[in-house]
N, C-alpha and C positions, 0 to 999 in steps of 0.2 A: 237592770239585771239583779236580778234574785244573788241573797250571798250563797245558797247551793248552785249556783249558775256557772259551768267552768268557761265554757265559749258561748258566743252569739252572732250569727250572721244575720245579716238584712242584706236581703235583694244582690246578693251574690252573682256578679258572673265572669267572665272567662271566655276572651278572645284571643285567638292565636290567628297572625297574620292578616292583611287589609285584601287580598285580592284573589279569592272571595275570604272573606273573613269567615273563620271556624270558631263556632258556639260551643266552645267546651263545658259551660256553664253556665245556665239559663234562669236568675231571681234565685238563685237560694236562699231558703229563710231556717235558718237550722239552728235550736237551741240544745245542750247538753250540759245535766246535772251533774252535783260532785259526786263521785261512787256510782256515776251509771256505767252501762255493758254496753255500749253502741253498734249493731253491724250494720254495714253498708254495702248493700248487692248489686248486682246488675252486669249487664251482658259488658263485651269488651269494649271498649271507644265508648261508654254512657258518660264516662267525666268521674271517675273513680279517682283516680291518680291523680287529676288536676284536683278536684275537692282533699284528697289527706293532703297536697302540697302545700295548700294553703290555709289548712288546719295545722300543719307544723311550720309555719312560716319562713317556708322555703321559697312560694313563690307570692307575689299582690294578686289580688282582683283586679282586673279592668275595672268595675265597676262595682260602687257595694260597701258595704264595712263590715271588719269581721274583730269582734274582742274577744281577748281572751283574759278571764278575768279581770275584765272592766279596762283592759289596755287598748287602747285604737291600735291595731297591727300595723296599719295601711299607713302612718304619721309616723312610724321607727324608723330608725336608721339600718343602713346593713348591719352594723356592731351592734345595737339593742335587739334588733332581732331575732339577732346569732345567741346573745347571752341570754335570750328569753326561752331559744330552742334548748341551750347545755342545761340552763336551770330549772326547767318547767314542761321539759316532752320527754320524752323517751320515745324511743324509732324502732320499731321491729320488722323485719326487710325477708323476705320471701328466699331470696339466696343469700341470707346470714350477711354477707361482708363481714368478714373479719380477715383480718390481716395476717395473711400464710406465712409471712416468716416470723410473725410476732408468737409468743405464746398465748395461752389461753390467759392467764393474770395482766398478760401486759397489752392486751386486748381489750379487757373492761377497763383497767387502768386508763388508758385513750382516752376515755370520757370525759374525766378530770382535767385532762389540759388544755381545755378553753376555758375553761371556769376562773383559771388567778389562783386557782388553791394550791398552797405549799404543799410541796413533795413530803414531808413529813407527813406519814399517817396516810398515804393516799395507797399505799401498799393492803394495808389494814379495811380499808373503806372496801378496797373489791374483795378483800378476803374475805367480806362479811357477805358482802353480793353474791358470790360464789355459793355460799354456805346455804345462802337461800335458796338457789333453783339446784341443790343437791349435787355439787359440783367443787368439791372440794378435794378430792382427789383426784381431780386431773388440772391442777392450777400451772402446772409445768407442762403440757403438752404443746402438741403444737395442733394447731385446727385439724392440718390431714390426718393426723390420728385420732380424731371422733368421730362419732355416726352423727346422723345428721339431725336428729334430737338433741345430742350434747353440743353439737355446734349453734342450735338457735338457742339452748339455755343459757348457753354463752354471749349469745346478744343482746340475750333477758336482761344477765344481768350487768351488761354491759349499761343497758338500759335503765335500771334501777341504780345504780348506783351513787346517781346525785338524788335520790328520792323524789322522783316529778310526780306533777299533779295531777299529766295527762302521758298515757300510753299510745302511741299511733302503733298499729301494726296493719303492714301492707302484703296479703296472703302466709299469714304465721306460720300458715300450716303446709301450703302447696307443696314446697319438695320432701315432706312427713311419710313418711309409712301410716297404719293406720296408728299402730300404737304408738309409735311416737303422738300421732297427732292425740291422741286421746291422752298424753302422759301431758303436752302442752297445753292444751286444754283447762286440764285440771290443775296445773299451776297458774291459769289464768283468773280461775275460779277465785282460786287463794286469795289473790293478789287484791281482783273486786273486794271480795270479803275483806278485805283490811283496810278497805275505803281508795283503791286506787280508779282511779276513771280510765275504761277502756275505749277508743275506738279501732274498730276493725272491718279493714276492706277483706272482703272474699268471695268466692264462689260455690265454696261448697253451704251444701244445705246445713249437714250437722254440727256446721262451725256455727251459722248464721242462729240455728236457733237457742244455743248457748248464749246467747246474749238477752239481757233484758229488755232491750227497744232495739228493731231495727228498720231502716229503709231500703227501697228502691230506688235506684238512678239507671233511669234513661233515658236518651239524647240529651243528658247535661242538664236535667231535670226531676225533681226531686218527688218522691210518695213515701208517704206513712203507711207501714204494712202492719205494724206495732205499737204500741205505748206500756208508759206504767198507770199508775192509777189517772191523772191527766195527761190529754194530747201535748203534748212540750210546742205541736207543731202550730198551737192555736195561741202560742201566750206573745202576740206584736203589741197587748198593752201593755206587759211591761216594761216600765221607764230604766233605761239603763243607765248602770249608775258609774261613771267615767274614775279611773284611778289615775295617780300622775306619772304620768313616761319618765319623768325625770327620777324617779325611782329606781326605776329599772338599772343591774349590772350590767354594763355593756361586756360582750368577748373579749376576752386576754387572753394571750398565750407567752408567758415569761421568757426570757432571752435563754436561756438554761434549758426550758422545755422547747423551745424554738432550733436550738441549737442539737436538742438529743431528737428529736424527728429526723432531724435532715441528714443527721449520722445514721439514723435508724435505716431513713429511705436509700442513702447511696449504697448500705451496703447489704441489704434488704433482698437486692439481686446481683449477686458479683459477678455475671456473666454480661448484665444487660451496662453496670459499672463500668465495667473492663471494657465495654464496645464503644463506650462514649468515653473513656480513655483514650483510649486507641484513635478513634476520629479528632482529638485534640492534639494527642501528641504527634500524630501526621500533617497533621498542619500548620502546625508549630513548626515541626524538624522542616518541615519543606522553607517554608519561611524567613526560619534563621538562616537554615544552610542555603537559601538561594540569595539572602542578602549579605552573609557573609562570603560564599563562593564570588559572587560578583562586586565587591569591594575588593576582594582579593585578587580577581584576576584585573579589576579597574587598576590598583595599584603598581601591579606588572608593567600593561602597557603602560600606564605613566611614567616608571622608573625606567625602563627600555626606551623611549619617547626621551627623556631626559639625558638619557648618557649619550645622545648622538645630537640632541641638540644644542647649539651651543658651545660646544666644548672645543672645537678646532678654530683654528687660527692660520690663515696664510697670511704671510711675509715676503714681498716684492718688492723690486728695486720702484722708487719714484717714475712713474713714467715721463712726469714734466725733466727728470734728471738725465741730462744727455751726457753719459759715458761712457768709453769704453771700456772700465774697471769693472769686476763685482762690487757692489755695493755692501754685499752680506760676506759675513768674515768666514771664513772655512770653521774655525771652530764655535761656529752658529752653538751647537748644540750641549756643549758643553757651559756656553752661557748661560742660555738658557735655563738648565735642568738649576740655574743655583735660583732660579724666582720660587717662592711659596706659592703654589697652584699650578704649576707644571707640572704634567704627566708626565708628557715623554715631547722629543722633539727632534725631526730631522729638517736634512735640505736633500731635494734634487733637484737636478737639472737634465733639460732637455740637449741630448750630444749632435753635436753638429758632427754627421758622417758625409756629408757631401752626396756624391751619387753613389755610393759604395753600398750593395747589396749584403743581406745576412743571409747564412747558408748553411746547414749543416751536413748537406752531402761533400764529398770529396770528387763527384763525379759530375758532371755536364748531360743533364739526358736532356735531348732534343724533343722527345716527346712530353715529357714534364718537365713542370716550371719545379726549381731546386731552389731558387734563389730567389728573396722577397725585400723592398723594400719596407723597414720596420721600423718604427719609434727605439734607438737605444736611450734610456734616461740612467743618469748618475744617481745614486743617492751615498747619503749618509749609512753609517748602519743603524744608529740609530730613527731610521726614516720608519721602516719597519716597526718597533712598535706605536710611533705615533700615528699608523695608517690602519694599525689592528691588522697587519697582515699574518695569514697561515699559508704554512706548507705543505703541499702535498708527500711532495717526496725532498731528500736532500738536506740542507742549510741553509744559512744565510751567511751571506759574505761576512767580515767583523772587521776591527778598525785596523788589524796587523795585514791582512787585503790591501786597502787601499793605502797605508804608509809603504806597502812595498811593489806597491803599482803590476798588483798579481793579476794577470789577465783570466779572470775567472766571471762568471755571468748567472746570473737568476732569471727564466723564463716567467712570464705572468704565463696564466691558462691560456687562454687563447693564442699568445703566441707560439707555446710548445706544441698544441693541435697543429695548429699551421704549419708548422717545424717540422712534426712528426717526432717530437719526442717523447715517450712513452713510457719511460724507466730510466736513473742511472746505474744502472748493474753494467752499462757496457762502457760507462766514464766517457760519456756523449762530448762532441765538442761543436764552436758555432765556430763562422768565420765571421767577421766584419771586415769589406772589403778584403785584405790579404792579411787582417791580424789573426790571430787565433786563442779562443775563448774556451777554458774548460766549463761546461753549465755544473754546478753545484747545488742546483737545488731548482725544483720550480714550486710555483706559489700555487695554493687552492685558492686562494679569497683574499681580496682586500676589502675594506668598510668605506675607505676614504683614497681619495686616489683615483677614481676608478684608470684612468689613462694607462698605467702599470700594467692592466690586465691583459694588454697584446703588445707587451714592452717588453724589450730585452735589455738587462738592468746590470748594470756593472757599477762596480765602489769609482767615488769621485776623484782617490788619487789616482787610478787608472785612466779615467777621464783624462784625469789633466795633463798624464804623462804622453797618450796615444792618441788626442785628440786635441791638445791646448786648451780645454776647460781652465780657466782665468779663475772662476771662485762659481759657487751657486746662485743658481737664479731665485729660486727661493728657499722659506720655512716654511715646514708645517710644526703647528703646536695644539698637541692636545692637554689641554685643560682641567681641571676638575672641574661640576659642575656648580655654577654660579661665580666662578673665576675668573669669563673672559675678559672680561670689559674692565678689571685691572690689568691683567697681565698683557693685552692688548697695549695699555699704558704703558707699562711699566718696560715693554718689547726694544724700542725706540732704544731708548736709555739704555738698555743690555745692551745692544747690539753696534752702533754709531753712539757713542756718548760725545764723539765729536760732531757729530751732523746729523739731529732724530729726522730731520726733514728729509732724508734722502731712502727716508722708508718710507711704503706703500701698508698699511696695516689692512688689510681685511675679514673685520668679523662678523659671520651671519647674523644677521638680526635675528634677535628672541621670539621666537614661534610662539608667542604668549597665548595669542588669540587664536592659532590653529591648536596650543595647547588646551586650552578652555574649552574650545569647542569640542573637542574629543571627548576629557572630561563631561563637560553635558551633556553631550549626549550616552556617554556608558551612564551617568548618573540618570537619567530619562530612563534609558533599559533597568537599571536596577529598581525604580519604584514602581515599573510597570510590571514585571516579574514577581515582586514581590507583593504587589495589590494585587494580582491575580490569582498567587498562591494562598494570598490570604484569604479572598474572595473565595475561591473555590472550597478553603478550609472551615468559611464561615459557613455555606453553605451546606458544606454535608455533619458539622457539630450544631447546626440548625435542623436537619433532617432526623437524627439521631435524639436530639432532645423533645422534638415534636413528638415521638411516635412514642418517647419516652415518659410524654403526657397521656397521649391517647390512652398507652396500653393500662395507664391506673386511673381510669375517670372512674371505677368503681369504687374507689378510695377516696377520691375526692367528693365526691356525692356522701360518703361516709362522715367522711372531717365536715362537711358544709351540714349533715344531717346533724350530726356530735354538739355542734357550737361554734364550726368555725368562717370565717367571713373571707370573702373572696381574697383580701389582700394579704391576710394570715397564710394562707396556701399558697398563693404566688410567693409570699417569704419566702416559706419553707422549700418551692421548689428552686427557687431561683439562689437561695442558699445553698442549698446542692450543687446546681448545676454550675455556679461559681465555684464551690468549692473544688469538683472535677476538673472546671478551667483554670482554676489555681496551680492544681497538682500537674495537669496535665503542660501547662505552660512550662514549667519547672523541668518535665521531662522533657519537652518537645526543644527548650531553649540546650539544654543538657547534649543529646542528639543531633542536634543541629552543629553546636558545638565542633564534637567529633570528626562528625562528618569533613567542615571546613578545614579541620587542623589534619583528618587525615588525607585528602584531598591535596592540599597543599604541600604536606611530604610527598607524597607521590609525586609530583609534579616539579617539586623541590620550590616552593615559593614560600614565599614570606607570607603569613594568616594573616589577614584584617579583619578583625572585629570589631565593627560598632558597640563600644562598652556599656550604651543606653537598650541592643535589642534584646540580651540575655536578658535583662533585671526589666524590660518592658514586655516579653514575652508572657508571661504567670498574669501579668496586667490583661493583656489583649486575647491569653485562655480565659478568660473570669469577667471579660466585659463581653465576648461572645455569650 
């Protein structure tokens, strides 16, 4: 290669695809001088595009070698020959590409930032670009406000302003009016005149013959239609003369300029921003507040699951002990209440009435049954809160009751249906056999007990006075939880400290492993829930960034035209689009937030939040 020699192909070609394979380019052998005018015609599909792509080394040959001043293309890397395109081509592009929310200055500025060049003075460098394609006062506009001559001078000198050696322009002129084209034209003239080298793909004639040498291509096939004083297209004996790759700048683009891109691009379009916002912070909020919602209500059943297990205690006489005393002391419960870990604690007993019927009619009807055999049981009054009993209607009996052997009665639910009692507004009364009971109250619900519920309940010194009750047959003792299995000990002792053998202690065994298994299984629902929400989150903040690609591949064909290398863009977007999963993470964990703690008010529960999902949230928006 001649030193006026800018490029050289041998035997060039270009296949796209194996089945059938397409000949996009068929032996090219194409030499160009420094300071020549190159046009290249031909119908559409001849290998136009494919030929400028691989004269800007954007894309290889299949097959071939092509230099450019003396550098083997085909042997660089992506990075040399990204930094071979920023410092040695210039690209001029039929629909302009320039960047609609950038201005006109920070548009040719662009160019610069693959090159490594400090920002100092890079301001200055396009000012001067500007100046030259007569475009100096519109350096603050923004593209939609030019005609479409000031938008390709703006490419121009987008294009010039690292000073290359070689000009690609692919239809400079197609979307031109006529004067514009004529106004481009003749800044293209200039440009040759100042020793720049032109190639240019087109169609029109009056472009094509403004140039000093041009060809034809078709089917991917090359003819000489022109020359200068020699055929350029006859010189294969000259010896080409190799320069060293290791010369060559590779592409940079500084953490600084890396960093003002991807601010440039998130807010570039704050609408298309805010959507891919929105698709994070939804899937976030769904996320957290489905993992906190479901810890929270986990924790519920667990604490409700807890207060009922466990916690009670019956107290019986020794079966093996043959007496006929009570074993348990009347004032059972006042013992009791002095152990640390006592709730509450009573006694009842089962009343022996013999055959003696309850009744609460005064009347004998032959046609209805009036009179029922019924469970009466004794208690304490303290019985009642260790059984968690409520009241419907009425009272509960108290200890000045039973010290004066007051014949008064508590119905469970079911036994007052039976009864037919309905209200005490009429100050109801029951019989047992021929005694007579005022009812003071009946019960809605007990927790523990259930027997009480179709029982007619009277205090124990009544028992004893109307019936010979001797002492109680048992305790109940509710517990705090994790208390039984001392206080279970410690019962004996309270109760007989002359004889703990002559108690019966019975404590349900710890539901440990019906307790685990609950918990695994709500813990199982919560990370299926929550992989699902995330899943489904990942997939539409994947959908939303996909199109978010698509819709700027016009931009990215720019930056890869400019000097930039595949992985400099993947940066840039994927710095973005972490950046958005950052931000949006931060709101979605925020949101989620709320949701659980107001959810939880309403409901009146206690919030559990996992203190690792908020601060792993902004994580898992940014690794999306």
């Amino acid at each position: 290669m001649s030193t006026d020699t800018i490029l050289e192909l041998h035997k060039i070609s270009k296949l796209f695809g194996s089945k059938p394979a397409v000949h996009a380019l068929v032996d090219i052998d194409l030499w160009v001088e420094r300071g020549e005018w190159l046009a290249i015609t031909g119908p559409s599909g001849a290998g136009k595009s494919s030929l400028l792509n691989i004269l800007g080394c954007l894309d290889t040959p299949s097959r071939g070698s092509y230099y450019l001043e003396g550098v083997d293309t085909a042997s660089l890397s992506d990075r040399q020959r990204a930094g071979l395109r920023s410092r040695r081509i210039g690209f001029i592009f039929q629909s302009f590409h320039l960047l609609p929310h950038r201005s006109v200055l920070e548009n040719v500025m662009l160019a610069e930032v693959y090159r490594g060049e400090p920002q100092p003075g890079r301001r200055e460098r396009a000012l001067s670009a500007l100046k030259k394609v007569g475009l100096s006062h519109r350096v603050e506009f923004l593209p939609s406000k030019l005609s479409g001559g000031e938008r390709q001078r703006v490419a121009i000198a987008r294009a010039l302003i690292g000073s290359p050696l070689l000009l690609l322009c692919d239809e400079p002129t197609g979307n031109l009016d006529s004067k514009s084209t004529d106004s481009i034209l003749e800044l293209f003239e200039d440009l040759n005149q100042q020793g720049l080298t032109l190639v240019v793909v087109t169609h029109e004639e009056h472009v094509a013959q403004r140039a000093n040498r041009r060809i034809h291509m078709i089917d991917g096939k090359l003819n000489h239609l022109g020359s200068q004083s020699e055929d350029l297209g006859e010189s294969n004996s000259v010896k080409t003369e190799q320069k060293d790759k290791a010369t060559l700048a590779p592409s940079f683009i500084s953490s600084r300029d890396l960093l003002d891109e991807a601010i440039a691009g998130m807010f570039a379009r704050p609408s298309r921003m805010l959507l891919t916002l929105l698709g994070i912070v939804i899937g976030l909020t769904a996320l957290v507040a489905t993992i906190g919602l479901s810890r929270t209500a986990n924790n519920r059943i667990i604490s409700q699951f807890d207060e009922l297990a466990a916690t009670e205690i019956t107290v019986i006489a020794n079966p093996s002990l043959i007496t006929s005393e009570s074993v348990i002391p009347w004032d059972t419960s006042t013992r009791l209440a002095r152990l640390n870990g006592v709730v509450a604690a009573g006694t009842m007993s089962e009343v022996n009435i013999g055959e003696s019927l309850v009744s609460t009619s005064p009347i004998r009807d032959p046609a209805h049954q009036t009179s029922f055999k019924m469970s009466v049981q004794a208690t304490s009054p303290e019985l009642f809160t260790a059984i968690r009993a409520t009241l419907e209607a009425g009272r509960f009996f108290d200890e000045g009751h039973s010290l004066r052997h007051d014949q008064v009665a508590l119905l469970g639910p079911s036994a007052a249906l039976r009864l037919g009692v309905f209200g005490l507004g009429q100050l109801p009364a029951l019989t047992i056999g021929d005694k007579l009971y005022l009812i003071i109250g009946v019960l809605k619900s007990v927790e523990r007990q259930p027997e009480l519920i179709g029982a007619v309940i009277i205090p124990e010194g009544t028992a004893s006075h109307d019936f010979g009750l001797n002492g109680p047959q048992k305790a109940i003792i509710e517990t705090k939880i994790g208390a039984a299995s001392l206080i279970a000990d410690q019962t004996p002792l309270a109760l007989r400290p002359d004889n703990p053998n002559s108690l019966k202690i019975e404590v349900p065994a710890e539901p440990q492993r019906v307790r685990d298994a609950v918990q695994s299984d709500l813990n199982i629902l919560l990370l299926l829930l929550g992989g699902l929400t995330l899943t489904v989150g990942a997939i539409g903040i994947g959908n939303i960034m996909l199109v978010s690609v698509i819709e700027r591949t016009g931009e990215i064909g720019l930056r890869r035209a400019i000097g930039a290398t595949r992985k400099q863009i993947a940066a840039q977007f994927l710095l973005e689009s972490t950046s958005m999963g950052i931000i949006g993470g931060v709101m979605g964990a925020s949101f989620g937030i709320l949701i659980v703690i107001a959810v939880a008010a309403y409901q009146v529960w206690s919030p559990v939040l996992d203190p690792l999902v908020p601060l792993f949230a902004p994580l898992v928006g940014g690794f999306i």
